[in-house]
C-alpha positions in Angstrom: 123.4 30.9 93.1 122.1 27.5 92.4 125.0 25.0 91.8 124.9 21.5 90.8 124.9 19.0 94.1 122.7 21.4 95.6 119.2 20.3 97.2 115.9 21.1 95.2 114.9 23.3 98.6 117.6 25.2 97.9 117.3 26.2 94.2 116.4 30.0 94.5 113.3 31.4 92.7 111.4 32.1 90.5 113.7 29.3 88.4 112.8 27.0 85.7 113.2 23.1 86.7 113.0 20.1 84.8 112.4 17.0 85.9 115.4 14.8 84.7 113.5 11.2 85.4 110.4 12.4 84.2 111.6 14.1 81.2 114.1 11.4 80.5 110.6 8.6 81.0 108.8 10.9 78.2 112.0 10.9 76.2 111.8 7.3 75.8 108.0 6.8 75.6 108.1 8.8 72.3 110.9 7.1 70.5 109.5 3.4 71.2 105.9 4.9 69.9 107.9 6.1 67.0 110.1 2.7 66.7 106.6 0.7 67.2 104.9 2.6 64.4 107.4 2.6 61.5 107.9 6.4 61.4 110.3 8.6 61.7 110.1 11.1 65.3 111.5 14.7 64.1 110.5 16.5 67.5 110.3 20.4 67.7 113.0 21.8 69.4 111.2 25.1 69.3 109.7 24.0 72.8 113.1 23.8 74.6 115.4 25.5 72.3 118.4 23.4 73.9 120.9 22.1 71.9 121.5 20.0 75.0 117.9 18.5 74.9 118.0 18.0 71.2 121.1 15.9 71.4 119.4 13.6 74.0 116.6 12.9 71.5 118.9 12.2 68.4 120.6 9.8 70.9 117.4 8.2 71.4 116.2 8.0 67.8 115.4 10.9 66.6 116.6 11.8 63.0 116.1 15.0 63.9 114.6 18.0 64.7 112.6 21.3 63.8 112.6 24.6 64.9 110.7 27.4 63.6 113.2 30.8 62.6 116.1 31.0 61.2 118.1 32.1 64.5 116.8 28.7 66.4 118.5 27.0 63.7 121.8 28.6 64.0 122.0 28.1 67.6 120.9 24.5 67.4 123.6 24.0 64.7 126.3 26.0 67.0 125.5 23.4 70.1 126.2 20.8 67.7 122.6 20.0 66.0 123.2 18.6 62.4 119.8 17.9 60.7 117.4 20.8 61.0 114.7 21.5 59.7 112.8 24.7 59.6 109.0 24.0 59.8 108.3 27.3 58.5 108.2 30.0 55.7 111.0 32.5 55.2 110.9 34.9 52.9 112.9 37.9 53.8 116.3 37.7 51.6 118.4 38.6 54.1 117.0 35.9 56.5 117.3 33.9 53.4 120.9 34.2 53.0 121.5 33.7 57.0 119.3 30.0 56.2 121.8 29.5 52.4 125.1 29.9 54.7 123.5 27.5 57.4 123.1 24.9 54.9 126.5 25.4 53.8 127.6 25.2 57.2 125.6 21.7 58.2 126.6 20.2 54.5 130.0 21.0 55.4 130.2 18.6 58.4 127.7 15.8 57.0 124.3 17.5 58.4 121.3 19.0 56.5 118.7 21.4 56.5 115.5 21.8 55.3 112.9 24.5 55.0 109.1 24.8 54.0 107.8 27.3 51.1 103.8 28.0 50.4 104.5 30.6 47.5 106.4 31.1 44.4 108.2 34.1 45.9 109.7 32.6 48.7 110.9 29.4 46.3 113.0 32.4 43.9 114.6 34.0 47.0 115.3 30.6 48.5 116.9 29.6 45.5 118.6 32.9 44.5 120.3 32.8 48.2 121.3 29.4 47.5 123.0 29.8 44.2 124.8 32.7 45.5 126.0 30.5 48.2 126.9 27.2 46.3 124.8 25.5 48.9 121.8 22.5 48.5 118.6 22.5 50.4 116.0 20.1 50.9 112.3 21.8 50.5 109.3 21.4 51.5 106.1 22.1 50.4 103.4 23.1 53.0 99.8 23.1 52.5 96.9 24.1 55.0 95.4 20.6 55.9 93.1 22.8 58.6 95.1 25.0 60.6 94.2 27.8 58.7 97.6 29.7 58.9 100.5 29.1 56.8 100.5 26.2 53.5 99.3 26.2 50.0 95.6 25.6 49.9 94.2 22.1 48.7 90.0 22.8 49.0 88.4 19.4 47.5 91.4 17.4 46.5 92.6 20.3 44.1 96.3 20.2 44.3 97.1 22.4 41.6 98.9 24.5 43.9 101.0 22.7 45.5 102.0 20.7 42.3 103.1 24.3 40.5 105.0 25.0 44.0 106.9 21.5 43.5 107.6 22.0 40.2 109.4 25.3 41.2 111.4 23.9 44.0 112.2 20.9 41.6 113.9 23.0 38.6 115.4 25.6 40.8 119.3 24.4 41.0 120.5 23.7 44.1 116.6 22.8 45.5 115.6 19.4 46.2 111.9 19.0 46.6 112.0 16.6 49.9 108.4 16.3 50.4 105.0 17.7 52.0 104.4 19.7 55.5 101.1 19.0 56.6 100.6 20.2 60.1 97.2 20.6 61.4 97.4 22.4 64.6 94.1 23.3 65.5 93.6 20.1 66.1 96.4 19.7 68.9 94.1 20.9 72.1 90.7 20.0 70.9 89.6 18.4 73.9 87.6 15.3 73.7 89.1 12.0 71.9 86.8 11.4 69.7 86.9 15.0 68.2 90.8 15.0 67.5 90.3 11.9 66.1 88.3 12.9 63.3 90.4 16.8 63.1 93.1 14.3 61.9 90.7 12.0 59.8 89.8 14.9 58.0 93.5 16.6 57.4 95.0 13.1 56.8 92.9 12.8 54.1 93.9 16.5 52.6 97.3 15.2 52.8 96.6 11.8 51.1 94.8 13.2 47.8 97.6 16.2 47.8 100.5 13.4 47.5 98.3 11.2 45.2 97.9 14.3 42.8 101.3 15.0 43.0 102.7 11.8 42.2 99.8 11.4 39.3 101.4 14.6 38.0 105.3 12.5 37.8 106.0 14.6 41.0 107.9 11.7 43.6 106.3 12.6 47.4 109.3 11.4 49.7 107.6 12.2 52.9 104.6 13.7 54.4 105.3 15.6 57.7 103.6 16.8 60.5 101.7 15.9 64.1 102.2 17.2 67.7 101.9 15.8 71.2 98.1 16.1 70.7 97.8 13.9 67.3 100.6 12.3 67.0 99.1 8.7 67.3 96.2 9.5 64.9 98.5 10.9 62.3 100.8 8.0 62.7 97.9 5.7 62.1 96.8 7.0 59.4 99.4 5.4 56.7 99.8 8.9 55.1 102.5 10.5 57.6 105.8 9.1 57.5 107.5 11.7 60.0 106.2 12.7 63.5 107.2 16.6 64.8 105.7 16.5 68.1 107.8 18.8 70.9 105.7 18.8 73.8 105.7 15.5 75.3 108.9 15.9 76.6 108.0 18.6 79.4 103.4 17.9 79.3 102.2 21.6 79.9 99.2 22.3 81.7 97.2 23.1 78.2 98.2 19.8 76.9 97.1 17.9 80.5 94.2 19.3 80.4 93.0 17.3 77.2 91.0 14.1 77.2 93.5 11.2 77.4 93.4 8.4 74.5 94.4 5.0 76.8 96.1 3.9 73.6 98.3 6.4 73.8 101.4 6.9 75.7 101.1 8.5 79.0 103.3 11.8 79.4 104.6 13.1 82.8 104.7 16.9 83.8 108.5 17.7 84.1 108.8 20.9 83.5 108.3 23.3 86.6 108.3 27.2 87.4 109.3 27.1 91.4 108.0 29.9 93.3 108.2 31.0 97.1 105.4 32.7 98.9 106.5 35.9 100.0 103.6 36.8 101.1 100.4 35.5 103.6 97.1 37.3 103.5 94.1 36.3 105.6 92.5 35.0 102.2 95.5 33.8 99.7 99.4 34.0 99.7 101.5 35.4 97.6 104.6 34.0 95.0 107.2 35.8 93.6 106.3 34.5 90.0 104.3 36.5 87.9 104.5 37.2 84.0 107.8 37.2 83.6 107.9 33.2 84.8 105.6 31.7 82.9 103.4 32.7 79.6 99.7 33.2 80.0 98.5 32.4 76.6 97.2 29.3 76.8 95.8 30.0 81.0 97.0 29.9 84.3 99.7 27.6 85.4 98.0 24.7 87.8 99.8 23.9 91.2 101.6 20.9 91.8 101.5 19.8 95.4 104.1 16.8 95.3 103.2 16.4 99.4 99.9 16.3 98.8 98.4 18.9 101.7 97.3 21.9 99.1 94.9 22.2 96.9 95.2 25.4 95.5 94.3 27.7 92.2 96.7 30.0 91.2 95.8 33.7 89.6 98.5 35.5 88.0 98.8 39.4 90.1 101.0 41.1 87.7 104.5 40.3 86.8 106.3 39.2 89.7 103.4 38.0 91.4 101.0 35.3 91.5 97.8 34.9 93.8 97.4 31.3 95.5 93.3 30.7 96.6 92.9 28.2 98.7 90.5 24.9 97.0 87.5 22.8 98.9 88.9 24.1 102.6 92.4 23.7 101.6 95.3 25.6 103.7 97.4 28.0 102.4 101.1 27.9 102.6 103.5 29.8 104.6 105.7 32.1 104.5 108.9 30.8 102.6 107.2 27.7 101.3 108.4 26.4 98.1 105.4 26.1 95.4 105.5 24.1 91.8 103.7 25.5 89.4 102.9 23.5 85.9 102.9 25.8 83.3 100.0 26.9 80.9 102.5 26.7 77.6 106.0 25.2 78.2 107.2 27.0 74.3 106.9 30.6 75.4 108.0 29.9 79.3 111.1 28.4 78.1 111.7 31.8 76.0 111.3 33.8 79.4 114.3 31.8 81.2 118.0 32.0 80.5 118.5 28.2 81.2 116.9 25.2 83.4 118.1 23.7 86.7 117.6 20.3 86.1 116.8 18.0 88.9 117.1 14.1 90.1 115.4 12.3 92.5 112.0 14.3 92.6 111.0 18.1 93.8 111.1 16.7 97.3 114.1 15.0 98.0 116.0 15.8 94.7 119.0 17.1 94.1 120.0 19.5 91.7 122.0 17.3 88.5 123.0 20.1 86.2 122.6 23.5 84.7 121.4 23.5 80.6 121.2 26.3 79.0 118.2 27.7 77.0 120.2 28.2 73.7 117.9 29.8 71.6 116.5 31.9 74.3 114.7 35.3 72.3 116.1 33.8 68.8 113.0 34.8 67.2 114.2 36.3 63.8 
């Protein structure tokens, strides 16, 4: 069992590891961005679902952070998370009622929540669980700035949606209309530049004439919401977004690396790790012990991380404890009982696989294990 004091060589695998100086370098990065900018960083905690994790970015300015179901919420708010908000539609009562006692809960010790709506049927039951609870909520509205997914539509400036949604939230007791979700993320891994650049261009300006109608209609805009570790910059730029909800930054997946880099942007490090042992040499590859149940496959193929620097290698997931390792340009495989890093395709749904993270100091080398933190909300996905 791995312990705290322990070496990194001897954390046992397959095991989740993050990167404490790397993480913690990322952590900081963000907020002065944020400070720099004159915007407010609510990062999604739906990436690490720790309430530990979330607490070390309220420490470093954050004023908040989002998740996306009703059980992230309640776990964040159990490991001491006070101002959540849910980034996403709910419309089942009883889920609704699970979200009215929440807000209760969070009003009760000075916190808040917050959740988005995109029809008039999930703006009644929001506010028919709330009366029955005595509890306030803030709202917001959503609308589709090019995701495609979720949010009131606003095709060619028409807004007429959305302002009918606000005026719901507005005159429902106990609803406080706190503003517009405007989240495009399609635009998140588009790879070059100069092509996310004008993705945001495009759904800035859906978000601008959407708060311009409202407030033409005598409807007050408090905030406009949104971004991710892709955008964040363009969105902040753009003088309509007053809130930032990027999560991945603080661990850089593979699927995020793999995107052109903006110099003007901050750099992020990888620091979040699956480490795997090769249990197995073949005349042609070796073999891990880390397979789909280590590490999601959505978004590709973890890459390898060589912190020595002999291996170049391509990994190939074999099933779901195992994972292939082809050797790159002449490279040499590993042996037996060697320790591999592997950067994960999509750090959100890996977290979900792992019960908590061994987090490290001092590097995946030399390093020693620092502490144990849990994975809070770990298959909250109601």
């Amino acid at each position: 069992m791995t312990r705290p004091g322990d070496p990194v060589a001897a954390v046992d695998t397959p095991a989740l590891v993050l990167d404490l100086d790397a993480m913690e370098r990322n952590l900081e990065r963000m907020a002065a961005f944020a400070r720099s900018a004159g915007v407010r960083l609510r990062p999604h905690a739906k990436m690490h679902k720790s309430a530990e994790l979330a607490r070390l970015q309220l420490a470093a300015g954050a004023v908040g952070v989002c998740v996306q179901k009703p059980s992230e919420a309640e776990r964040l708010a159990e490991g001491g998370v006070d101002d959540l908000y849910l980034s996403n539609e709910v419309v089942s009562p009883e889920k609704l009622e699970r979200v009215a006692a929440l807000a209760g809960a969070l009003a009760a010790r000075g916190g808040r929540l917050a959740l988005a709506v995109d029809s008039p049927l999930g703006v009644a039951r929001l506010a028919a669980a709330v009366a029955a609870r005595r509890a306030e909520l803030d709202v917001l509205v959503e609308i589709d700035v090019g995701q495609g997914r979720c949010g009131v539509p606003v095709p060619e400036g028409d807004a007429s949606a959305a302002i009918a949604l606000a005026r719901a939230v507005a005159r429902s007791p106990g609803l406080r209309f706190a503003g517009l979700q405007a989240y495009h993320g399609n635009a998140q891994h588009v790879r070059s530049v100069e092509a996310r650049r004008a993705a945001v261009a495009a759904s800035a300006e859906r978000a601008r004439a959407a708060r311009q109608a409202l407030e033409q209609a005598g409807i007050p805009v408090p905030l406009v919401t949104g971004a991710g570790t892709g955008t964040f910059a363009y969105e902040a730029a753009s003088g309509v977004y007053g809130e930032l909800q990027p999560g991945s930054y603080l661990f850089m997946d593979r699927d995020y690396a793999d995107n052109e880099r903006d110099p003007a942007v901050p750099r992020f490090e990888h620091a979040l790790f699956v480490k795997a042992e090769v249990m197995s040499v073949g005349p042609r590859y070796a073999v891990v012990d880390a397979g789909h149940k280590s590490h999601a496959v959505d978004s590709g193929a973890p890459r390898v991380h060589d912190p020595s620097g002999r291996f170049d290698l391509r990994f190939e997931t074999a099933g779901d404890e195992h994972g292939l390792l082809w050797p790159v340009g002449g490279s040499p495989l590993p042996a037996l009982g060697d320790a591999v890093w592997l950067v994960p395709g999509h750090c959100d749904p890996t977290v979900n696989l792992h019960d908590g993270y061994v987090a490290v100091r001092g590097g995946l080398v030399e390093g020693r294990v620092d502490r144990l933190i849990r994975v809070d909300a770990r298959g909250a996905i109601t």
